[in-house]
DRENZADO-407831 format. One record per residue (C-alpha): x, y, z. Coordinates in pm, whole numbers, padded with zeros to 5 digits, always signed. Example, Ala and Ser with C-alpha at 12.3 -4.5 7.8 and 13.67 -1.06 7.14 Angstrom:
+01230-00450+00780+01367-00106+00714
//
This chain:
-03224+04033+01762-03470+04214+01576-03183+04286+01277-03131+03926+01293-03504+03817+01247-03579+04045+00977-03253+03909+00787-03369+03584+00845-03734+03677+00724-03599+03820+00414-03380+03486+00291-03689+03293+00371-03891+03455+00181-03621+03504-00119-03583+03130-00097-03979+03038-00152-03971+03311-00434-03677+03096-00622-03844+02780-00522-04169+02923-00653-03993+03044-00959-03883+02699-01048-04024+02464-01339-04228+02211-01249-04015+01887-01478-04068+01538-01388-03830+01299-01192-03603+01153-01348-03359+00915-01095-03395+00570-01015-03260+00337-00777-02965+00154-00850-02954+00465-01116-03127+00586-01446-02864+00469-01652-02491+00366-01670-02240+00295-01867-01863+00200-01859-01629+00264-02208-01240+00240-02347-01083+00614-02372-00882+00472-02678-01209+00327-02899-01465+00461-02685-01586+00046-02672-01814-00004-02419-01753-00280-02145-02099-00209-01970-02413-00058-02041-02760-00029-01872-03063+00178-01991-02786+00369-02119-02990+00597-02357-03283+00691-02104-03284+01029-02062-03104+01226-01750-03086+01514-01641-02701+01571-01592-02702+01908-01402-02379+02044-01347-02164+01798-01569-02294+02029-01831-01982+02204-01732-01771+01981-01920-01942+02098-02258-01802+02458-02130-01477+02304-02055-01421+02140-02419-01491+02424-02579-01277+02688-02385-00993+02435-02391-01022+02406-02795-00983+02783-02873-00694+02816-02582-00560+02520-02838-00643+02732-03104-00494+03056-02955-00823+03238-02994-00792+03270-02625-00582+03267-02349-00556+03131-01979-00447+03463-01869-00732+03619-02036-00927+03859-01807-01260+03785-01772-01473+04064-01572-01771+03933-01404-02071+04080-01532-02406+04172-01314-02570+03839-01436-02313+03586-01333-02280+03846-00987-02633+03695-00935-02644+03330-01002-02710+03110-00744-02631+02799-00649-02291+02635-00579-02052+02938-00622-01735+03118-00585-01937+03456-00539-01862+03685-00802-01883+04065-00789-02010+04266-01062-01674+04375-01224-01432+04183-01056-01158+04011-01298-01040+03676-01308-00816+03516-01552-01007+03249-01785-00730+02963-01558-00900+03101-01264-01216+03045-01325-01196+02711-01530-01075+02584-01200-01363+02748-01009-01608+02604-01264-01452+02229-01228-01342+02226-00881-01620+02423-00685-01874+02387-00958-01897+02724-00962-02226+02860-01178-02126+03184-01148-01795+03110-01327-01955+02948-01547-02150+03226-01661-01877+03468-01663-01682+03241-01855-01962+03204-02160-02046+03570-02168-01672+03669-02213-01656+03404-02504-02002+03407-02672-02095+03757-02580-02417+03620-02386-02537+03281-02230-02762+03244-02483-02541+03269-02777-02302+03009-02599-02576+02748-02497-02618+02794-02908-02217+02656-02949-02283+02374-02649-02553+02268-02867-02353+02268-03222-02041+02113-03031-02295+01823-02864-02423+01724-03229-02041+01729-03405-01925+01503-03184-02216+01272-03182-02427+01358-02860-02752+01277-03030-03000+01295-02717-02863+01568-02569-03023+01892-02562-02860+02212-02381-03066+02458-02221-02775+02621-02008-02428+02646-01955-02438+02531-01565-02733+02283-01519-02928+02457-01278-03244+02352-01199-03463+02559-01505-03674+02891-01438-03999+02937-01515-04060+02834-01866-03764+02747-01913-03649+02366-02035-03448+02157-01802-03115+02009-01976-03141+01644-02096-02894+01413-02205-02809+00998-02155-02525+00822-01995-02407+00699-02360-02374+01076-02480-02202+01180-02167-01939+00931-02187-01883+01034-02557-01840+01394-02412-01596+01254-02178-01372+01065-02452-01376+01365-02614-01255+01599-02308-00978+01352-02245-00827+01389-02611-00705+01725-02450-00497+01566-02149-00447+01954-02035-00779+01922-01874-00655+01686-01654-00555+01930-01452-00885+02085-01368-01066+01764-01289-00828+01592-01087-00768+01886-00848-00962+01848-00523-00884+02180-00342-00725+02485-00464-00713+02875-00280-00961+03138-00474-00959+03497-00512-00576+03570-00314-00665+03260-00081-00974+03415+00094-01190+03127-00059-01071+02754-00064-01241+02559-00321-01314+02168-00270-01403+01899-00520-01747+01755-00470-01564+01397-00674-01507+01231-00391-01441+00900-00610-01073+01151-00669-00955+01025-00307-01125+00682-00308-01075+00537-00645-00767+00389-00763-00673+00591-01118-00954+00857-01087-00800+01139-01195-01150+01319-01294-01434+01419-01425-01755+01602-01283-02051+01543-01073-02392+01670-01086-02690+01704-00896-03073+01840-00842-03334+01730-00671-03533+01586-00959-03200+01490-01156-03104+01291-00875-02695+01224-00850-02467+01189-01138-02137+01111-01241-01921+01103-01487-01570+00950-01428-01246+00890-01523-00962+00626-01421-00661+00509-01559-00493+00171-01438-00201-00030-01615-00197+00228-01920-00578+00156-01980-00831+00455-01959-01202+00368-01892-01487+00676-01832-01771+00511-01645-02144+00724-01617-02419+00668-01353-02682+00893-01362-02990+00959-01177-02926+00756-00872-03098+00817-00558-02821+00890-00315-02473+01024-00369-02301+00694-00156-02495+00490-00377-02399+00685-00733-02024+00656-00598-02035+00309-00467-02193+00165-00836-01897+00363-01011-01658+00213-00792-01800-00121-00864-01874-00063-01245-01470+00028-01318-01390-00248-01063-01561-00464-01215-01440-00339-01601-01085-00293-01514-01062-00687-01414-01266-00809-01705-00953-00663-01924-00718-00906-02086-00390-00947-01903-00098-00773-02096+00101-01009-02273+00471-01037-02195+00690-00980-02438+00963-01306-02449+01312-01259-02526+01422-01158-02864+01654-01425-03033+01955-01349-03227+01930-01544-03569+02213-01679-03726+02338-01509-04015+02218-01734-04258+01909-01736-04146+01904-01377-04107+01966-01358-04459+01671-01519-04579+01406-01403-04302+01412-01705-04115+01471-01715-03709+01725-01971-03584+01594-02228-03365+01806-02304-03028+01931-02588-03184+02103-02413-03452+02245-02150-03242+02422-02459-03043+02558-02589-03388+02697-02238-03432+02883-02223-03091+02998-02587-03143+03152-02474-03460+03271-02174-03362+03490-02310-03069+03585-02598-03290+03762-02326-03518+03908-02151-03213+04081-02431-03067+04255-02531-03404+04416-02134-03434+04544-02140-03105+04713-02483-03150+04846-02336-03468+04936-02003-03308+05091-02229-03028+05297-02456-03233+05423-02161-03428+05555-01985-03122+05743-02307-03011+05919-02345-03375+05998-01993-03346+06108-02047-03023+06313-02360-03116+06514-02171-03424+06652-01854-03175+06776-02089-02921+07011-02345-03144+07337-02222-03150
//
């Protein structure tokens, strides 16, 4: 009892020193949210937007920076997904939601890709950006140059897992507008797919099981990704994905005050987007022109396509009296004696 006090003792105590250590930031989540906005895949048009460029915190759907980028140099073949990747002491000790890394273990870059999308796994994350960038720093540098190339003007990068920031440290900030344009950009590499539509998958030989905090993947019709994200002053965020009748729309809430109401507006927002869509046109029946018409570029009408079979069995008839009258001559000759 007494082992068991201290224990407890010691995580209280380490929890009020991380607490302590925190930044103080301001709030930033609203109710229905802080922003929102719903956009085509294809043209990245938007269908819906509101307070779209207020600033957000997004938290952990920083991750998807970290996901573009690793996915471009696999694409590149400057790395591999069978790539070891050895854990080092600093992503060993980052906290928060986790697949609990020990100093020195080794992971291949597939594994932990799916650790860092599936079970939002900061610890993965930071193994994954030291093995690329050589430090966290140096790839929060690349997040940043990626953000601007691709036109994510408000967004500033401060980590690579959106953990609440340390003291004096700057909390990540970006808008619901530039996270959708990260999103279009993620899906031009369909391979990610993979990751963000998974919703549980075994970890480290099947002693871990990892579970999707999208919940929108099992209630959504199409939703075949992308990432949440949450902290207490951040509120809850979402970017999503869903794909219905060969249309692809990425809807954002973030900063709402609950998670059932951040899932419930997304719901609505690509309900509501997905009927506003024109119906597909159906394609009629292709006509055969006639030959003449053919000719010159014209298409013949249904009347002149009756003319033609008129004709046609017109000619028809008069060869097979002809044939038939020729047989009977023929006929007529080898039977006189």
């Amino acid at each position: 009892m007494k082992k068991a006090a201290a224990l407890a003792l010691l995580l209280s105590l380490a929890a009020g020193t991380a607490f302590a250590a925190r930044a103080k930031i301001p709030p930033r989540s609203a109710d229905p949210y802080v922003g929102a906005t719903v956009t085509r895949a294809d043209d990245g048009a938007a269908l819906f937007a509101d307070q779209a460029e207020s600033p957000c915190y997004p938290a952990s759907i920083v991750k998807l920076m970290l996901l573009l980028i690793v996915q471009e140099k696999i694409e590149a073949g400057t790395l591999r997904l069978s790539d070891p990747v050895k854990a080092t002491a600093q992503a060993a000790k980052t906290g928060g939601s986790q697949v609990y890394l020990k100093e020195h273990e080794e992971f291949s870059v597939e594994d932990l890709l799916y650790a860092l999308i599936i079970q939002s796994a900061n610890d993965a994350a930071v193994a994954l950006a030291i093995h690329v960038a050589g430090s966290t720093d140096g790839f929060v540098e690349m997040m940043q140059e990626r953000g601007r190339n691709i036109g994510m003007a408000r967004t500033t990068f401060h980590s690579v897992h959106g953990l609440p920031p340390g003291a004096n440290q700057e909390p990540d900030v970006s808008t619901a507008q530039d996270l959708a344009v990260l999103a279009r950009e993620l899906l031009k590499h369909p391979d990610i797919l993979r990751y963000t539509s998974a919703t549980v998958r075994p970890f480290r030989d099947g002693s871990f099981e990892m579970r999707s905090h999208n919940s929108l993947l099992a209630t959504c019709p199409g939703c075949d990704g992308l990432k949440t994200g949450y902290f207490s002053a951040g509120g809850y965020s979402i970017v999503a994905t869903a794909e219905r009748k060969g249309v692809r729309l990425i809807a954002v809430v973030a900063g709402a005050k609950s998670k059932q109401k951040r899932d419930a507006k997304t719901q609505e927002l690509l309900a509501q987007a997905f009927s506003s869509l024109p119906a597909a046109t159906p394609v009629s029946a292709a006509r055969t022109p006639a030959p003449e018409a053919a000719a010159e570029g014209e298409t013949a009408g249904p009347e002149a396509a009756a003319e033609g079979g008129g004709a046609f069995k017109i000619i028809l008839r008069v060869l097979l009296y002809a044939a038939g009258a020729a047989v009977f001559f023929w006929l007529g000759r080898i039977s006189r004696p």
